[in-house]
Structures are given as C-alpha cells and as structure tokens.
LOGUSE-521554 format. One record per residue (C-alpha): x, y, z; residue in three letters; residue number from 1. Coordinates in pm, 1 decimal, padded with zeros to 6 digits. Each point is the difference from the previous one (the first is absolute). Layout:
! LOGUSE-521554
c1 X | c2 Y | c3 Z | code ALA | pos NUM .
...
! end
This chain:
! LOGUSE-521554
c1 09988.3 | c2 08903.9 | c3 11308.1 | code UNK | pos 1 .
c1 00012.5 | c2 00289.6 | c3 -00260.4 | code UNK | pos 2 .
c1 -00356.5 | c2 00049.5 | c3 00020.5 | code UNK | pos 3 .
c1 -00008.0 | c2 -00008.6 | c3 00371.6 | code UNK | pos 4 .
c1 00286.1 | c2 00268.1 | c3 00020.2 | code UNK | pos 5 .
c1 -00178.3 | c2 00239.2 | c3 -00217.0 | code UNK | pos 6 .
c1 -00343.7 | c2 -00099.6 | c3 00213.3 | code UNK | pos 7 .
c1 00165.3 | c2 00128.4 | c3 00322.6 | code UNK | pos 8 .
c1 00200.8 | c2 00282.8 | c3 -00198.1 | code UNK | pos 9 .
c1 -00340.7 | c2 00131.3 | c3 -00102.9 | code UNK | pos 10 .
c1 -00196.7 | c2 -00084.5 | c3 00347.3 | code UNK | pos 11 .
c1 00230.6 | c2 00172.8 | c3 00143.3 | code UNK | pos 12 .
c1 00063.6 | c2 00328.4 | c3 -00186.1 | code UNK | pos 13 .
c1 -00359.8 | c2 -00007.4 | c3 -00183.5 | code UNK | pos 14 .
c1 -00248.5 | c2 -00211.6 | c3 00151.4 | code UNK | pos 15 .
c1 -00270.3 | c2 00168.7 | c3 -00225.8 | code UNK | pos 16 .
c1 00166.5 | c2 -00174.8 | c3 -00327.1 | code UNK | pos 17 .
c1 -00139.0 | c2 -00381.1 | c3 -00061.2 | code UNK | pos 18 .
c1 00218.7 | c2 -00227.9 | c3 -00187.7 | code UNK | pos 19 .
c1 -00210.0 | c2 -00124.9 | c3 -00234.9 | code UNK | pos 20 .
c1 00087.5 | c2 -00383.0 | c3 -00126.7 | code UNK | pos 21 .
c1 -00099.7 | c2 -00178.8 | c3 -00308.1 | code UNK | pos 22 .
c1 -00015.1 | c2 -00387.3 | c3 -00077.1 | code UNK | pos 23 .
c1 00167.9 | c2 00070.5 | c3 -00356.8 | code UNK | pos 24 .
c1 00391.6 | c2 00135.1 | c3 -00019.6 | code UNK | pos 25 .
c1 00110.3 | c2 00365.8 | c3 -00075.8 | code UNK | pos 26 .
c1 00315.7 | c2 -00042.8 | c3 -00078.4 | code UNK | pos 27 .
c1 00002.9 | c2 00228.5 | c3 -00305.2 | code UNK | pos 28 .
c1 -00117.0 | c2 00315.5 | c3 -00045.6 | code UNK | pos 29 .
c1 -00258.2 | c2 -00126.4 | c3 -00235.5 | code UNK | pos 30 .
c1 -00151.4 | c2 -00298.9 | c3 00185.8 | code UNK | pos 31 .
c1 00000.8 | c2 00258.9 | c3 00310.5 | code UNK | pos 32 .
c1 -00219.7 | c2 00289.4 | c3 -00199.7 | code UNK | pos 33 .
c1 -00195.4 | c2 -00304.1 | c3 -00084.0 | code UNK | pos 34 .
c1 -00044.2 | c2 -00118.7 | c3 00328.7 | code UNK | pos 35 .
c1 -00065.1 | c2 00319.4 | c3 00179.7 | code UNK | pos 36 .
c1 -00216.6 | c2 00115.3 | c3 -00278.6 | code UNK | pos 37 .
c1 00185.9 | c2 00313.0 | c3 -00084.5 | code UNK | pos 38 .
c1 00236.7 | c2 00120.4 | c3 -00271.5 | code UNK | pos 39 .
c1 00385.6 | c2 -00083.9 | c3 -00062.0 | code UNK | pos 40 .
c1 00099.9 | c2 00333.7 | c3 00076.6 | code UNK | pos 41 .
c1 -00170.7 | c2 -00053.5 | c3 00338.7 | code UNK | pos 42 .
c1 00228.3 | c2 -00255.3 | c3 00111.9 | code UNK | pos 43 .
c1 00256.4 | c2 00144.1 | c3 00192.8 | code UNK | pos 44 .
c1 00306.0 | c2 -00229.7 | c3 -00043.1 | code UNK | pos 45 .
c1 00303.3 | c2 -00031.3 | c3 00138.1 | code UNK | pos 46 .
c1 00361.5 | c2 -00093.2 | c3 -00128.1 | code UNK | pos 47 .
c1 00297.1 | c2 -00084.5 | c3 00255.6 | code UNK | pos 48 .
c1 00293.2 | c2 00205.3 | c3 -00161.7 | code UNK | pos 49 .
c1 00349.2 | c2 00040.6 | c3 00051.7 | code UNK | pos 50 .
c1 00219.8 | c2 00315.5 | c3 -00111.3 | code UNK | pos 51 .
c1 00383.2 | c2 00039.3 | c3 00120.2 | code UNK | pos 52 .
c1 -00059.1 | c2 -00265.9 | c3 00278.2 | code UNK | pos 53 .
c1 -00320.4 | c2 00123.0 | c3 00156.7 | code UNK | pos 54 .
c1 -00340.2 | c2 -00164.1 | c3 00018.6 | code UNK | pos 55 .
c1 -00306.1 | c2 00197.2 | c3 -00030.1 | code UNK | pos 56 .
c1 -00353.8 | c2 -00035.7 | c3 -00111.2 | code UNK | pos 57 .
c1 -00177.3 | c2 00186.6 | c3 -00276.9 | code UNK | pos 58 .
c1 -00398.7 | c2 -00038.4 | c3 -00028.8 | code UNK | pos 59 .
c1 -00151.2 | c2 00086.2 | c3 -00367.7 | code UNK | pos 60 .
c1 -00316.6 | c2 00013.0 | c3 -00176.9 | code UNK | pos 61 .
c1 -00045.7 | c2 -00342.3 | c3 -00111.6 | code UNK | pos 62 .
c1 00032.4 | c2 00094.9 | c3 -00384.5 | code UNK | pos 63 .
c1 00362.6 | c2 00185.6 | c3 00056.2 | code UNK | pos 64 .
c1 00320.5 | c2 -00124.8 | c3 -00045.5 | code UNK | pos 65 .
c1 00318.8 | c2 00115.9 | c3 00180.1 | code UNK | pos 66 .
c1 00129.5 | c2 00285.0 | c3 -00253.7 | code UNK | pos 67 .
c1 00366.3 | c2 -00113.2 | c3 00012.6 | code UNK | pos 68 .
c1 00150.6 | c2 00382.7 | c3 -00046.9 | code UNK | pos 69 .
c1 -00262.9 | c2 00159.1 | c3 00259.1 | code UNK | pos 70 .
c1 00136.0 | c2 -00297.7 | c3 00267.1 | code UNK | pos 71 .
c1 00381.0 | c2 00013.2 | c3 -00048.3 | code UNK | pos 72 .
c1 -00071.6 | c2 00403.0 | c3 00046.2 | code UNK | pos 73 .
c1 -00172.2 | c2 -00027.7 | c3 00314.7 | code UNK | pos 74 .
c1 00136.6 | c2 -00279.2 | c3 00170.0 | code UNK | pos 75 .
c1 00375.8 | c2 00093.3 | c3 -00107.0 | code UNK | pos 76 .
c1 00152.0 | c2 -00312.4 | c3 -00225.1 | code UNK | pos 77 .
c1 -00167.3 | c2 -00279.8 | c3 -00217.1 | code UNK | pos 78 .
c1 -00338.2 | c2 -00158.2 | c3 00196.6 | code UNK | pos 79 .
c1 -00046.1 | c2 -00385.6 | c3 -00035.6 | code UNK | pos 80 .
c1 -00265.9 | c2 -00210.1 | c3 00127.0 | code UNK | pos 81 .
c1 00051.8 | c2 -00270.9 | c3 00241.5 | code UNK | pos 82 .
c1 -00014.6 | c2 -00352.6 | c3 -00043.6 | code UNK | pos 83 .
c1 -00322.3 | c2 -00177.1 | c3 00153.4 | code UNK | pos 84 .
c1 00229.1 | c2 -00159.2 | c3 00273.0 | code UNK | pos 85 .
c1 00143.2 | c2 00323.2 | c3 00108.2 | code UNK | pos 86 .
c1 -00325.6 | c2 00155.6 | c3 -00046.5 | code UNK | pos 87 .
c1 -00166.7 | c2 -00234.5 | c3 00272.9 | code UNK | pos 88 .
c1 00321.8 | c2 00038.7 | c3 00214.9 | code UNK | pos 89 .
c1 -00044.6 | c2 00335.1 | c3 00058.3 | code UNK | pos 90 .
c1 -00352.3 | c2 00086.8 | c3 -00005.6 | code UNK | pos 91 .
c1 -00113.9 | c2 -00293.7 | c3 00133.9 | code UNK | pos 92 .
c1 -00308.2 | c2 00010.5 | c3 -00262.9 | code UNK | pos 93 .
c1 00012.8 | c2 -00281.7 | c3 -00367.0 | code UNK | pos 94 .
c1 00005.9 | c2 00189.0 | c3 -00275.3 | code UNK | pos 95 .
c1 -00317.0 | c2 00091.1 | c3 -00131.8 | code UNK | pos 96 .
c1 -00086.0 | c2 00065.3 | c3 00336.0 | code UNK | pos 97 .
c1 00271.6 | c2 00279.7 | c3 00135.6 | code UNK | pos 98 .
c1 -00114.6 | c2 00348.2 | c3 00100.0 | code UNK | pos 99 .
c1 00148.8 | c2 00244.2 | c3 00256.1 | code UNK | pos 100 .
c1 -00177.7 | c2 -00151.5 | c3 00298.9 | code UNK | pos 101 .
c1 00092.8 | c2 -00226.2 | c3 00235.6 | code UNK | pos 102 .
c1 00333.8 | c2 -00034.4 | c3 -00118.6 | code UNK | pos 103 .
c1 00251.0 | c2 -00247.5 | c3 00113.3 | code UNK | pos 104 .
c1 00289.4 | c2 00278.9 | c3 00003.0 | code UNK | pos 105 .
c1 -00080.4 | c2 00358.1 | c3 00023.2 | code UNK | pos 106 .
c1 00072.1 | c2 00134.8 | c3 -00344.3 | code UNK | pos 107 .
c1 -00008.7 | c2 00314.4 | c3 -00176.3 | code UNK | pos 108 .
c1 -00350.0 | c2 00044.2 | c3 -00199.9 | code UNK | pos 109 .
c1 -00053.9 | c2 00244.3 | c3 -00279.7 | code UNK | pos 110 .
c1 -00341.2 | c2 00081.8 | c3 -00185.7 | code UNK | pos 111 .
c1 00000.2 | c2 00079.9 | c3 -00364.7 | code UNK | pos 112 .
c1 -00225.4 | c2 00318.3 | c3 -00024.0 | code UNK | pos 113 .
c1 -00198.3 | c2 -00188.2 | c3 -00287.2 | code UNK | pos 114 .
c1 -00179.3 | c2 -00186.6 | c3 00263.4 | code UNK | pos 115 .
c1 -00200.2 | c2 00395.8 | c3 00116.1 | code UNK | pos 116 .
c1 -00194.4 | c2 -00042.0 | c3 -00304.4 | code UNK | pos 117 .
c1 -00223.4 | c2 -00197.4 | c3 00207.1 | code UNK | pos 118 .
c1 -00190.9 | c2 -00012.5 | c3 00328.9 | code UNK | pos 119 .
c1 00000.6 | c2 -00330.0 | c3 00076.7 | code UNK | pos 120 .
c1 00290.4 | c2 -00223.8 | c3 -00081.1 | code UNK | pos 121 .
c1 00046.7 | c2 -00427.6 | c3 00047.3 | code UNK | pos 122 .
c1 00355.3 | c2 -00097.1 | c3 00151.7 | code UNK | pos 123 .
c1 00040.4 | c2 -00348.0 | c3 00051.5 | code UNK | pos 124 .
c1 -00032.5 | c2 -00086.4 | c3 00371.7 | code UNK | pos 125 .
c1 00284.6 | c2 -00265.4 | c3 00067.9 | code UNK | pos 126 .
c1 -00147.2 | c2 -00315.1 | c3 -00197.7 | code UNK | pos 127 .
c1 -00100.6 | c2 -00059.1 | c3 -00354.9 | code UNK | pos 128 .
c1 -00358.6 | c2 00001.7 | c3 00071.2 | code UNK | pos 129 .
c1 -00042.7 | c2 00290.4 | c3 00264.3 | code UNK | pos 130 .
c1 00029.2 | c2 00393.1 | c3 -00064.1 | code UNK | pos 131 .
c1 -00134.4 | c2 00303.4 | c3 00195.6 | code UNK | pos 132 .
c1 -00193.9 | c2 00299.4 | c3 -00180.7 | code UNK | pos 133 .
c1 00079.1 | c2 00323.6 | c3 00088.5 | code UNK | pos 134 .
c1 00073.2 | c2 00387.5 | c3 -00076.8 | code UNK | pos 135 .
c1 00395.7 | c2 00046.9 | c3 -00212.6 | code UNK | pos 136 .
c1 00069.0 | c2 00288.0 | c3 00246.3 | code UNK | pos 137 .
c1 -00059.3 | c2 -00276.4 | c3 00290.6 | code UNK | pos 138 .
c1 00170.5 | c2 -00225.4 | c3 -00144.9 | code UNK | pos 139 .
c1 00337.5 | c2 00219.5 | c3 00031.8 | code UNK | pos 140 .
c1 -00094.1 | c2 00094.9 | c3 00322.0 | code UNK | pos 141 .
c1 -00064.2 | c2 -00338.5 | c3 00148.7 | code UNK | pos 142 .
c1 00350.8 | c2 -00117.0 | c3 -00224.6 | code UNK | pos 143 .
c1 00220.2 | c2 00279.3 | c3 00150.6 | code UNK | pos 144 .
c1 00051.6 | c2 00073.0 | c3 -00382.6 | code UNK | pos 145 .
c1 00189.5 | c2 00332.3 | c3 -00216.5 | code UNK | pos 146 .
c1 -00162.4 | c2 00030.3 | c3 -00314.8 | code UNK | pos 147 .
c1 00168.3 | c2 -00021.9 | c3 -00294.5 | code UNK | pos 148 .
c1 -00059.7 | c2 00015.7 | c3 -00361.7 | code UNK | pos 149 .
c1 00157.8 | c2 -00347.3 | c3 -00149.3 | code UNK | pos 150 .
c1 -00279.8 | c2 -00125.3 | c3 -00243.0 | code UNK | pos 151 .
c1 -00070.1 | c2 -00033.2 | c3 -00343.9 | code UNK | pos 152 .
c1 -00319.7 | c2 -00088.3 | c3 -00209.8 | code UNK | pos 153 .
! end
C-alpha cells in the first residue's frame, strides 16, 4: 500500500518521474547506494522526528547524521526519532522505505541544505526496494519542504 500511495502521489503531481524497483532491499543507506549504483551521500534519507510534540520529516544526504545542537535550534526543544511503529502509523511507509511522498498524514517536511551538493538525489519511494531519482531542489518542491541546516558529517 505504501508503494502504491507514493505511485499515485507521484502520477499525480509528476508523471514524468518513474519509480524505479529493485528485486534486492534498500533499507539502508548503504545497500540503497549499492543498489541504485550511486554514492552514500546520494541517498536522500529520511528520519520521522519529534520535537516539543510535533512530527515532521527531515531528508539528509545519506552520509549525515542529525547534528543534535543544529536540530534542538531549529526545531525549538530536544528532536527524537520515532519508533518503527509510530513511524509506519503516520507516514504510512516501513522504515527503510519512508520519504515525503505519499504520506499517510500530511506532515511537515524539511530538507537539510547538504542534500544541494548534488543534482540528482535517491529518496526511498514507499518500500524497501523502490526509490525515485531526481533533482534536491525538486525534491523540496514536490515535498512542500523549508530548508534547513540540521546535519553533520
């Protein structure tokens, strides 16, 4: 059902981006570069986050992590992640498969600027074996998203 939400998310909003599927699973950022035959950093990932009682999204560069400081800053109070239950709850996508399409519940999305180092970027596209290739500054477009400057290396 994930997949298909995110298939008619797309169809519907940009029918010129293909889904593209793969027989193996992309659950982490490494077995996705893998996959998809580009880098880490490529991946653009996605962690379900709460901070003072609001869920948002935040999609990274694959090789990031969440710099602590920069998040309570910008999202006003200490950010956790969510549990894989509550993940799936409110996305509507397994983890290892979430992005900011198709989603379940309309959230708030945020892209971390360290994803405009490149021109094409790999979200996951609602499963653990599909993703969709396209631009970073699409991607925020397409997601609705602020951009934000919450990553570390």
């Amino acid at each position: 059902m994930s997949l298909e939400s995110v298939r008619a998310d797309l169809a519907a909003r940009a029918p010129d981006l293909q889904i593209v599927e793969l027989q193996t699973p992309t659950s982490t950022v490494e077995l996705a570069a893998q996959g998809h035959g580009v880098a880490p950093a490529q991946i653009a990932k996605t962690l379900s986050l709460r901070a003072e009682g609001r869920v948002f999204l935040v999609v990274m560069r694959g090789d990031a992590r969440l710099d602590n400081k920069k998040a309570k800053a910008t999202f006003g109070g200490k950010v956790s992640m969510l549990g894989a239950q509550e993940v799936e709850a409110v996305t509507g996508h397994p983890v290892g498969g979430v992005c900011p399409f198709g989603l379940k519940t309309p959230l708030p999305v945020y892209c971390d600027v360290s994803l405009k180092a490149f021109t094409e970027v790999v979200p996951a596209a609602g499963s653990i074996y599909s993703a969709v290739r396209l631009p970073p500054l699409r991607l925020a477009a397409l997601a609705g998203a602020e951009w934000v400057d919450v990553a570390k290396f």
